[in-house]
C-alpha positions as CSV (number, residue, x, y, z in Angstrom):
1,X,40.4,15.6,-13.6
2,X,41.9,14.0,-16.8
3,X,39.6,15.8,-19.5
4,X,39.1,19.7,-19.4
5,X,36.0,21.6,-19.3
6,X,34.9,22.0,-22.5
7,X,34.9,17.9,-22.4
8,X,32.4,17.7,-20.3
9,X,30.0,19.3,-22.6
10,X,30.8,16.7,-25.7
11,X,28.4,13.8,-25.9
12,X,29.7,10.8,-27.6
13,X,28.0,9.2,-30.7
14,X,27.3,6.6,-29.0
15,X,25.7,8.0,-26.2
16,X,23.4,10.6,-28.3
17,X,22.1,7.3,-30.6
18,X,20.2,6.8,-27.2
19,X,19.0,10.1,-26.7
20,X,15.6,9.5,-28.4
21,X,14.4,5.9,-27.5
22,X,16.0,4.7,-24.9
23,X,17.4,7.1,-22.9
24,X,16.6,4.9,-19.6
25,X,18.4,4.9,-16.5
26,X,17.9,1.3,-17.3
27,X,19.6,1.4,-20.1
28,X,23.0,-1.2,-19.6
29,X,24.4,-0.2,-22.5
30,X,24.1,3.7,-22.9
31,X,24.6,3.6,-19.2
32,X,28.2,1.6,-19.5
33,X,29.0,4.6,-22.0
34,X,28.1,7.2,-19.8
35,X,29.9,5.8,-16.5
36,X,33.1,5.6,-19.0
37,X,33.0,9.4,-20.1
38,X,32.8,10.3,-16.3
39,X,34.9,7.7,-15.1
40,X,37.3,10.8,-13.5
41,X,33.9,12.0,-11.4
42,X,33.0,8.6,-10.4
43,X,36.3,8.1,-9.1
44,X,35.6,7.2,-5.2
45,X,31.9,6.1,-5.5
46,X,31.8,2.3,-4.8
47,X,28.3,1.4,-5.0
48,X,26.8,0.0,-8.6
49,X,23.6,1.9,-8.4
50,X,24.8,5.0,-6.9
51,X,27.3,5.2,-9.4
52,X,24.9,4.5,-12.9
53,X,22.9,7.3,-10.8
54,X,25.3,9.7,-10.5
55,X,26.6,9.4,-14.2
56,X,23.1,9.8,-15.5
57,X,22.6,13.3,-13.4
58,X,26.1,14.6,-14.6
59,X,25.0,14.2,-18.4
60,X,21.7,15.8,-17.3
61,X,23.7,18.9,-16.3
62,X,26.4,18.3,-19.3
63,X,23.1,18.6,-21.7
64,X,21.4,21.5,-19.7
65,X,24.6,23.6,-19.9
66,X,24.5,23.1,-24.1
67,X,21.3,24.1,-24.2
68,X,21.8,26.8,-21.8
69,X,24.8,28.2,-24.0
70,X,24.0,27.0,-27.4
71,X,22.7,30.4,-28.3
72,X,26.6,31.7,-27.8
73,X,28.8,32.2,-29.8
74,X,31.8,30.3,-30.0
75,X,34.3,32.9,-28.1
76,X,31.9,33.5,-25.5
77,X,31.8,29.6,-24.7
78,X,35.5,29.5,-24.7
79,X,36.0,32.5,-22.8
80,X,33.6,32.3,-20.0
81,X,32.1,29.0,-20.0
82,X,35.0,27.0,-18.8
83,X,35.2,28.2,-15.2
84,X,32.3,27.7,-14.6
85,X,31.9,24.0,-16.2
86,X,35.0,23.6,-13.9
87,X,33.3,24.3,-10.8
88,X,29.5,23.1,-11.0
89,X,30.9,19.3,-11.7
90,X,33.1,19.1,-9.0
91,X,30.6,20.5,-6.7
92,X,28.1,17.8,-8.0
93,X,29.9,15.2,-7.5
94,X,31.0,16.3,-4.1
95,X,27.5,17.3,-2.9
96,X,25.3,14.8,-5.0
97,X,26.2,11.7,-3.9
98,X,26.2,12.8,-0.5
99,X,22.7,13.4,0.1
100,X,21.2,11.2,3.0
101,X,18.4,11.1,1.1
102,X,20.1,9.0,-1.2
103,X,20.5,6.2,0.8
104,X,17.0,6.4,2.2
105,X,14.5,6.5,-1.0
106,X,14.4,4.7,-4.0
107,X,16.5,6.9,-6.4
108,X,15.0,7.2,-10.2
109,X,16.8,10.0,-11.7
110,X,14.8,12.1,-14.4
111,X,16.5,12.7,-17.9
112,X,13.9,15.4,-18.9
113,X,11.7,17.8,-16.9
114,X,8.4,15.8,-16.8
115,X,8.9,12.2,-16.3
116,X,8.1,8.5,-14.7
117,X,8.7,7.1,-11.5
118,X,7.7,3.4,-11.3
119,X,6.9,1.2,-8.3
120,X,4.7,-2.5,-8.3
121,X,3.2,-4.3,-6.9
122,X,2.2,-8.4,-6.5
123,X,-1.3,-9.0,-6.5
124,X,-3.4,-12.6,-6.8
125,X,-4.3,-13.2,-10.3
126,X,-6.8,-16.1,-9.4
127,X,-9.9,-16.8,-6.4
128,X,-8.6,-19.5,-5.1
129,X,-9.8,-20.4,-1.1
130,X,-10.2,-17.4,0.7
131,X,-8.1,-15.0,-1.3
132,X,-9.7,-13.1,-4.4
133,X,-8.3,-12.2,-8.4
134,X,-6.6,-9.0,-7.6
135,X,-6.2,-8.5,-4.0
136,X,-2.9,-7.1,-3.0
137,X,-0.4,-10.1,-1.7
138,X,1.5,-8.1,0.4
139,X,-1.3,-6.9,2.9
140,X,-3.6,-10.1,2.4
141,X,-1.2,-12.4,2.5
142,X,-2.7,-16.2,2.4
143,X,0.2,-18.7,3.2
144,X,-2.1,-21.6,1.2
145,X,-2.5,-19.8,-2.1
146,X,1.0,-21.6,-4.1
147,X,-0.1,-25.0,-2.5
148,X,-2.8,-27.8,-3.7
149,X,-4.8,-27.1,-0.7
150,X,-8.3,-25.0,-0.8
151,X,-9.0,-22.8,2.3
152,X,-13.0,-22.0,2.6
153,X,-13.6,-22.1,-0.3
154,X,-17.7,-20.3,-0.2
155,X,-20.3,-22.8,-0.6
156,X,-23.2,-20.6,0.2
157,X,-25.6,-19.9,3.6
158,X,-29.1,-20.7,5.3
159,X,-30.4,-24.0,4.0
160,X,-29.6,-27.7,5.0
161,X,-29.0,-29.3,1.1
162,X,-26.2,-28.4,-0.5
163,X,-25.4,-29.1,-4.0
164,X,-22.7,-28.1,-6.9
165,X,-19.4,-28.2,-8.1
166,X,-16.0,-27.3,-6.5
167,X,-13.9,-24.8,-7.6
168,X,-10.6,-26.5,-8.2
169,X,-10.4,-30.6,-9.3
170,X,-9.9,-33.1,-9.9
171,X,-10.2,-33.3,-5.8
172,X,-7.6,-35.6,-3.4
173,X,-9.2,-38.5,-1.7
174,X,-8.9,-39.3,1.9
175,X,-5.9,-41.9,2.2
176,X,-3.5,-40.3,-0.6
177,X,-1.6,-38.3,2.3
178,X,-4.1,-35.8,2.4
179,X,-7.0,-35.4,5.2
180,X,-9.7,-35.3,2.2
181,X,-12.1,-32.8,1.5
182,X,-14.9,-31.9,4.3
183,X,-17.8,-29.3,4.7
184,X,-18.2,-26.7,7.5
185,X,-21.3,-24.5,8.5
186,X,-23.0,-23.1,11.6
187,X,-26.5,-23.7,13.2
188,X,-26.3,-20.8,15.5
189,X,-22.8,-21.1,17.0
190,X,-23.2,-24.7,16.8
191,X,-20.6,-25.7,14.1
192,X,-21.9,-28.9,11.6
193,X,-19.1,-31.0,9.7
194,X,-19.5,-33.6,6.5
195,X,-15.9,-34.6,5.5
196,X,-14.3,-37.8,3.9
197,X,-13.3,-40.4,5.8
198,X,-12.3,-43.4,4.1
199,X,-11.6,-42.3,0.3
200,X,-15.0,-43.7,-0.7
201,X,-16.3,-40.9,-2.3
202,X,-19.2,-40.6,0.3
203,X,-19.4,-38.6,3.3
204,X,-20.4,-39.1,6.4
205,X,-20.9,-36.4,10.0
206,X,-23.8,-34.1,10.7
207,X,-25.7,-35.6,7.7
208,X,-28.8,-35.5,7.4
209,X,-31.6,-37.7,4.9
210,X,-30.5,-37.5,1.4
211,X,-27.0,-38.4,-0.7
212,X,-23.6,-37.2,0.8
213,X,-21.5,-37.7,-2.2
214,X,-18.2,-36.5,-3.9
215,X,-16.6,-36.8,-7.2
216,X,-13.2,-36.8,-7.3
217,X,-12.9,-36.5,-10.8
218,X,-15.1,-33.6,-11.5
219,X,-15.6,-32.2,-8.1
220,X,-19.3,-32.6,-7.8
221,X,-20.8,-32.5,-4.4
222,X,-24.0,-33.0,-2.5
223,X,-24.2,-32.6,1.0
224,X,-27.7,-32.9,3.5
225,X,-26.7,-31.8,7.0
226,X,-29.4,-32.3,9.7
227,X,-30.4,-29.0,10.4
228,X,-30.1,-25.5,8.4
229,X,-26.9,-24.2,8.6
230,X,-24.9,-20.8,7.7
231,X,-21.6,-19.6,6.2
232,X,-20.4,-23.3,4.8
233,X,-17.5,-23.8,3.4
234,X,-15.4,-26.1,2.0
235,X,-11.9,-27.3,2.6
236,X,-10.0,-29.6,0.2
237,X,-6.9,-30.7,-1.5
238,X,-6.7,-30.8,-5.3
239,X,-4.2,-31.9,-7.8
240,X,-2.1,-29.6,-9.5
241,X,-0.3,-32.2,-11.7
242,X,-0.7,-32.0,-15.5
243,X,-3.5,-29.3,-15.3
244,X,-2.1,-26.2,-16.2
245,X,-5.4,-24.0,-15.0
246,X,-5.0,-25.6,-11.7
247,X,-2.0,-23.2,-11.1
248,X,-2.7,-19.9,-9.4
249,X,-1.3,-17.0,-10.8
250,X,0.2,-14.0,-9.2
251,X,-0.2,-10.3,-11.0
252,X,2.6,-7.8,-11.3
253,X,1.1,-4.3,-10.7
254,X,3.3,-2.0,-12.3
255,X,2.3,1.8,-12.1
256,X,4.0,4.6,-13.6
257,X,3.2,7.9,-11.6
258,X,4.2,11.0,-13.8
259,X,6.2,13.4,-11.8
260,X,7.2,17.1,-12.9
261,X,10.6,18.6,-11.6
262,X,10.2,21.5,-9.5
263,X,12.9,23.9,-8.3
264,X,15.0,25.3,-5.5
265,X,16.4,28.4,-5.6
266,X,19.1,30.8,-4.0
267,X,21.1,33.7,-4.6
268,X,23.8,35.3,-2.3
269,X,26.2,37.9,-2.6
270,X,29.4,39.5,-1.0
271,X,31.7,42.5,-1.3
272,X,34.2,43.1,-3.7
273,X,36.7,43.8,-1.1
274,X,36.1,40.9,0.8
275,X,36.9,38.7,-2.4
276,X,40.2,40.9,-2.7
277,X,41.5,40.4,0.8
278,X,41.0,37.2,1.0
279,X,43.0,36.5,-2.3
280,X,45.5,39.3,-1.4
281,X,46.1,37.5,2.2
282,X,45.2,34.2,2.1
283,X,45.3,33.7,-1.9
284,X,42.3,32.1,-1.3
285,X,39.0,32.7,-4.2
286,X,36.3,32.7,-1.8
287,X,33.7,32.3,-4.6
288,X,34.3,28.5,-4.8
289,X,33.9,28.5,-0.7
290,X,30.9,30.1,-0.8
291,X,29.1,28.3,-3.9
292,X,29.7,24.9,-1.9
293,X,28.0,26.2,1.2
294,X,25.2,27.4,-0.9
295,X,25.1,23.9,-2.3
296,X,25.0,22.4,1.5
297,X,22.0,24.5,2.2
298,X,20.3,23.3,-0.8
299,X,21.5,19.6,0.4
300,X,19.8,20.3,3.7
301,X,16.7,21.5,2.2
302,X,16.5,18.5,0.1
303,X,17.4,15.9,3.0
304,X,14.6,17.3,5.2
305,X,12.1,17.2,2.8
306,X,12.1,13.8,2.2
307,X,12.6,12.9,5.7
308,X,9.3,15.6,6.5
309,X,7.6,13.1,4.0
310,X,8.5,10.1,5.6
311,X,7.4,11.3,8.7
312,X,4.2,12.4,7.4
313,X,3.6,9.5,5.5
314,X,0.0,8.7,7.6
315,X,1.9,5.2,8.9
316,X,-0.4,3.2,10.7
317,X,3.3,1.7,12.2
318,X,3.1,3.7,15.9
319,X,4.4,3.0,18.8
320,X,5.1,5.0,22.6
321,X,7.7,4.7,25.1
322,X,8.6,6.0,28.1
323,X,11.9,7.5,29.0
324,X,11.3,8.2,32.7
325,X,13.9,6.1,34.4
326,X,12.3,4.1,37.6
327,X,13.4,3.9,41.1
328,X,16.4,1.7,41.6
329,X,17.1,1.4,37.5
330,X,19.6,1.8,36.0
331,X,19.4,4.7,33.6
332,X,21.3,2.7,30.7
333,X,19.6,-0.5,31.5
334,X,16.4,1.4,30.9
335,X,17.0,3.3,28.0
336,X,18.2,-0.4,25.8
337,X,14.6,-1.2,26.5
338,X,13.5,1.2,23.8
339,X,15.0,-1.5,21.4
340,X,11.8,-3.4,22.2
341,X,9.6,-0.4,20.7
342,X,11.9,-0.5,18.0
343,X,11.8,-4.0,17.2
344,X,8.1,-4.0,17.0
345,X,7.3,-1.2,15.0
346,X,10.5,-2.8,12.9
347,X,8.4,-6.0,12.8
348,X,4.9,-4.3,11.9
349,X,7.0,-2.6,8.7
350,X,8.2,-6.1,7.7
351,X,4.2,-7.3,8.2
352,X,3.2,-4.6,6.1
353,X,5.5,-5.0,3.2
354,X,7.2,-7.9,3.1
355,X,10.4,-7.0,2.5
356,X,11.9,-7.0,5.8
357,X,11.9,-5.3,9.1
358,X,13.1,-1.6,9.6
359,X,16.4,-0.7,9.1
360,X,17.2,2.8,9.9
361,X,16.1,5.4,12.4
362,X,16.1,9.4,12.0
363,X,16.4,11.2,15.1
364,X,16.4,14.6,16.5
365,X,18.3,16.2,19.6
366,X,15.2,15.7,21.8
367,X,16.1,12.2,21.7
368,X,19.7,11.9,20.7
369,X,20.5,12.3,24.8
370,X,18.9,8.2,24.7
371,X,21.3,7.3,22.1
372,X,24.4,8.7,23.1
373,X,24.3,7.3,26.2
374,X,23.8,3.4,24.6
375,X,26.6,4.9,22.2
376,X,28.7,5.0,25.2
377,X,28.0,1.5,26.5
378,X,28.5,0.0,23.2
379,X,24.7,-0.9,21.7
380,X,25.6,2.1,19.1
381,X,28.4,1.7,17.2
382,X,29.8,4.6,15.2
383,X,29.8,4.4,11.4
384,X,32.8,6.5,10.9
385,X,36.0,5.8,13.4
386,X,37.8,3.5,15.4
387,X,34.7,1.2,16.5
388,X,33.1,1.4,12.7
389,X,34.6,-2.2,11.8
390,X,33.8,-3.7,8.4
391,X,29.9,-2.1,8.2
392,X,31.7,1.4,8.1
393,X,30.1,3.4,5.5
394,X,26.8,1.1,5.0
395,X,24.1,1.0,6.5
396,X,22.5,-2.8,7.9
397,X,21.3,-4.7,5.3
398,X,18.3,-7.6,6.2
399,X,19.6,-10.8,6.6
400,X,20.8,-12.1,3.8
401,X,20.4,-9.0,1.5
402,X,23.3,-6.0,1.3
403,X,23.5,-2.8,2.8
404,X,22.1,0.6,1.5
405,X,24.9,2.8,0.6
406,X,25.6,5.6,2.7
407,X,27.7,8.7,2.6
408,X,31.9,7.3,2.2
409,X,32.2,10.6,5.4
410,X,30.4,12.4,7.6
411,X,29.4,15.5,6.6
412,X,29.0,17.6,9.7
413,X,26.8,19.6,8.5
414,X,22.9,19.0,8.8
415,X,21.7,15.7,8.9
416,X,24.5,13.1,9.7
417,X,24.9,9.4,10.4
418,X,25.2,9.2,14.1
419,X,26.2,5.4,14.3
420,X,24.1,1.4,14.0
421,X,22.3,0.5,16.9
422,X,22.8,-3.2,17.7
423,X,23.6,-4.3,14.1
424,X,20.1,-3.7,13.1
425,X,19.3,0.0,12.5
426,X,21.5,3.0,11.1
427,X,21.1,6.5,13.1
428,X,20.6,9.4,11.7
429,X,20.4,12.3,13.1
430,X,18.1,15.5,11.4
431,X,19.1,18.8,13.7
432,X,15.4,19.6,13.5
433,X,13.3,16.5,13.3
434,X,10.2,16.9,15.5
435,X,11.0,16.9,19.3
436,X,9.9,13.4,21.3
437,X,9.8,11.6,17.9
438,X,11.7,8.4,16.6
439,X,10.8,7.6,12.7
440,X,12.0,3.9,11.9
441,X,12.0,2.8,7.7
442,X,13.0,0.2,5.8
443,X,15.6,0.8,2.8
444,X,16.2,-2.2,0.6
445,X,19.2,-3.0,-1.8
446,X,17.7,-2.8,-4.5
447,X,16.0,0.5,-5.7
448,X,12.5,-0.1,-5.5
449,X,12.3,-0.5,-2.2
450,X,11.7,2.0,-0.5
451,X,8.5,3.8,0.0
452,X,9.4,7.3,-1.0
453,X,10.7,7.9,-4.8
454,X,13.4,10.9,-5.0
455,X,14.3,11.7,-8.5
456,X,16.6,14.1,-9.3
457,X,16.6,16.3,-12.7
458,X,19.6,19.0,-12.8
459,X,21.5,18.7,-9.7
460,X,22.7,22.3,-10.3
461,X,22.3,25.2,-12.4
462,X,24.6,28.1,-11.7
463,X,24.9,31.6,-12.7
464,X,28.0,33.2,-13.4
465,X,29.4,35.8,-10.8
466,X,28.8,39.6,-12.1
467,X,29.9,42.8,-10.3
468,X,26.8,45.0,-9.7
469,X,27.1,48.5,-10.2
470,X,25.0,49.6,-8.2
471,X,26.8,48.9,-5.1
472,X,29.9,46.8,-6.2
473,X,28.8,43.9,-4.7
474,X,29.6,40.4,-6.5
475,X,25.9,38.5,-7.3
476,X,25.3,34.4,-7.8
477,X,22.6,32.0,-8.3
478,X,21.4,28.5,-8.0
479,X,19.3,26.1,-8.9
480,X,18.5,22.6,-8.5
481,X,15.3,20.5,-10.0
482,X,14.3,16.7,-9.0
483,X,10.4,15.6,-8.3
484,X,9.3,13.1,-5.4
485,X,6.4,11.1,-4.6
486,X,5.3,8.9,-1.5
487,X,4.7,5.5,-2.8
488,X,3.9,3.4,0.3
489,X,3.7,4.9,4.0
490,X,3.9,1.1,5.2
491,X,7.6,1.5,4.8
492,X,7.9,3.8,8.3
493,X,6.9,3.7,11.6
494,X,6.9,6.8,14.4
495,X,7.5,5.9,17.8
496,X,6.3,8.8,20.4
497,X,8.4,9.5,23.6
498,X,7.4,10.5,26.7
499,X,9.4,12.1,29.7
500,X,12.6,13.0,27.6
501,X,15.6,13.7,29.7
């Protein structure tokens, strides 16, 4: 590894002068100090983000072990500590970074027990038209709100005279490349109009007896239609030029969520002679063997969680599909038309957040029978292999943007990349995800998009191995502790299938 085992447990100068104030994930520079005292645990683990992650959690479980052992005295740390120091960091760093779940929510790793997660976001700082000061951007999104022009703005209801000042000037004539400004209400479902034509500053249409003016300057109106009318409005172009209130603003949300770390826990045991034949025979220690599968079950748990929470989000992003192949199709041909239901719900994601259309899609072996069989006619392209190409290893990114990290292997063991459907979405596959069931999400580049948070605390405690006894069996534990939180169920869809094969 390049540094023994009671290295691990030193914390630079440099890195503890952070400890109190600053002790951010954020943090560039404490972070740059902690990715060079792991640089030999790193090793391997290509993508920025993941990496400054996985540093941070590996001094989490450097500064849990001191304070775990700071009690002992110094022979005891040198005596007994080291093997185990040895064995919980590799089996972080082989485990850890490894976690589907990784590459699926937003990853905010905790540096103390009760913590922060942070998501935003953009609402209108300013009424302008039909959008109001703090409605969310994202799902009332108004195409005209950055521009000079005023969409209904409310003028008010049930009387034929109207008379006031505009919202927003000083107000574009008619003739200066705009359409000029013009009033709209209803007499029953008859719809009555008083708009510029000419650039005079007075208006002509449905008027009625009385002054049809406007002021450019000051926007100052008065308006007499010929009958009563309802629900006017006005629409209008205005100058944003040298007026510095006459730009909108937009709102940055930012809410801090606090989150506390809970735990997993396992313990398992074997036989004394078991752990001496298979030295004596194989010269194998079967303690390390065991502790990583422990570690994969905990893996599991964790990557099924988060999925479960996905899935449960309470989406309104559905859709249905039918997998009965009809007479004289052919079964292939029929099964690539699920893409369809994909794209859509893919495209209601992108509506709903704004950051682009769905990107991967979780599975179970209910439905995997669909995929494998576009797998075999080349739709689905393996990750891993021969027909992986340059996107082996990532998952799609949206146009234009990078791809999530993934997994540098498969794992074979729980949930797995299968392979990336049509260039667009990653498979994965969950051995127990619900049966007829298809969740699409969207995982951006960057790490706050995403719609679940997953923040990891100590990625693993471990007791040491002690005979019992009792019955001369050999006794471990484990722990891990992180925190989650659903942020925004807009990011997933669930598409329902009927007639599986």
């Amino acid at each position: 590894m390049g540094f023994e085992a009671r290295d691990m447990l030193k914390s630079e100068g440099q890195i503890d002068s952070y400890m109190q104030s600053e002790a951010t994930i954020l943090n560039e520079d404490r972070n740059a100090l902690l990715q060079q005292k792991w640089v030999a645990m790193l090793e391997g683990i290509d993508d920025p983000w993941m990496r400054r992650c996985t540093a941070q959690i590996l001094e989490n479980e450097s500064i849990h072990l001191q304070n775990a052992t700071r009690r002992l005295m110094e022979s005891s740390l040198s005596q007994n500590i080291p093997d185990l120091v040895k064995f919980i960091f590799p089996l972080i760093r082989r485990v850890w970074p490894n976690l589907i779940a990784n590459g699926l929510a937003s990853l905010q790793p905790m540096n103390s027990p009760i913590g922060g997660i942070f998501y935003w976001e953009y609402k209108y700082g300013t009424t302008k038209g039909t959008v109001t000061a703090g409605d969310n951007m994202i799902q009332n999104f108004d195409r005209h709100y950055s521009s000079e022009f005023i969409d209904q703005e409310s003028i008010g209801s049930g009387s034929d005279t109207y008379t006031g000042t505009l919202d927003w000037s000083p107000v574009k004539a008619y003739g200066l490349g705009q359409t000029g400004i013009e009033f709209i209400g209803y007499a029953g479902t008859t719809m009555k109009r008083i708009y510029d034509a000419d650039g005079s500053g007075t208006l002509i249409g449905d008027v009625g007896v009385g002054a049809n003016t406007i002021t450019y300057a000051t926007g100052v109106y008065a308006v007499n239609f010929d009958a009563s009318v309802d629900n006017v409005v006005a629409n209008y172009f205005y100058s944003m030029e040298a007026v510095a209130a006459n730009v909108p603003e937009v709102n940055v949300d930012v809410t801090l969520e606090p989150v506390k770390a809970w735990s997993r826990k396992l313990k398992f045991l074997w036989s004394s002679e078991i752990q001496d034949d298979m030295k004596a025979i194989l010269g194998m220690n079967i303690e390390p063997e065991m502790s990583a599968g422990v570690a994969n079950e905990m893996q599991l748990g964790i990557d099924r969680e988060l999925i479960m929470s996905m899935y449960g989000s309470g989406t309104t992003n559905t859709g249905v599909w039918d997998a009965a192949v009809p007479p004289g199709v052919n079964q292939v041909d029929h099964y690539r038309n699920i893409t369809t239901v994909l794209g859509k719900v893919s495209g209601a994601i992108n509506t709903a957040t704004h950051r682009g259309p769905g990107n991967f899609l979780i599975i179970g072996p209910s439905v995997q029978p669909i995929f494998e069989a576009l797998h075999t006619h080349g739709d689905l392209k393996g990750i891993y292999g021969p027909d992986a190409g340059a996107a082996g290893g990532k998952g799609p990114g949206v146009t234009g943007r990078p791809a999530f990290p993934l997994p540098a292997a498969p794992q074979g063991y729980g949930v797995y990349v299968m392979g990336m459907l049509q260039a667009k979405w990653t498979v994965i596959v969950d051995p127990y995800f619900p049966t007829g069931k298809i969740l699409v999400g969207l995982k951006g580049p960057s790490f706050p998009d995403a719609g679940l948070v997953y923040a990891p605390y100590v990625p693993i405690e471990m007791t040491g191995a002690f005979l019992d006894p009792a019955d001369f069996t050999l006794r471990k534990g484990m722990r891990t502790r992180y925190a989650r939180k659903l942020v925004n169920p807009n990011f997933y869809g669930v598409i329902t299938v009927s007639n599986l094969p």
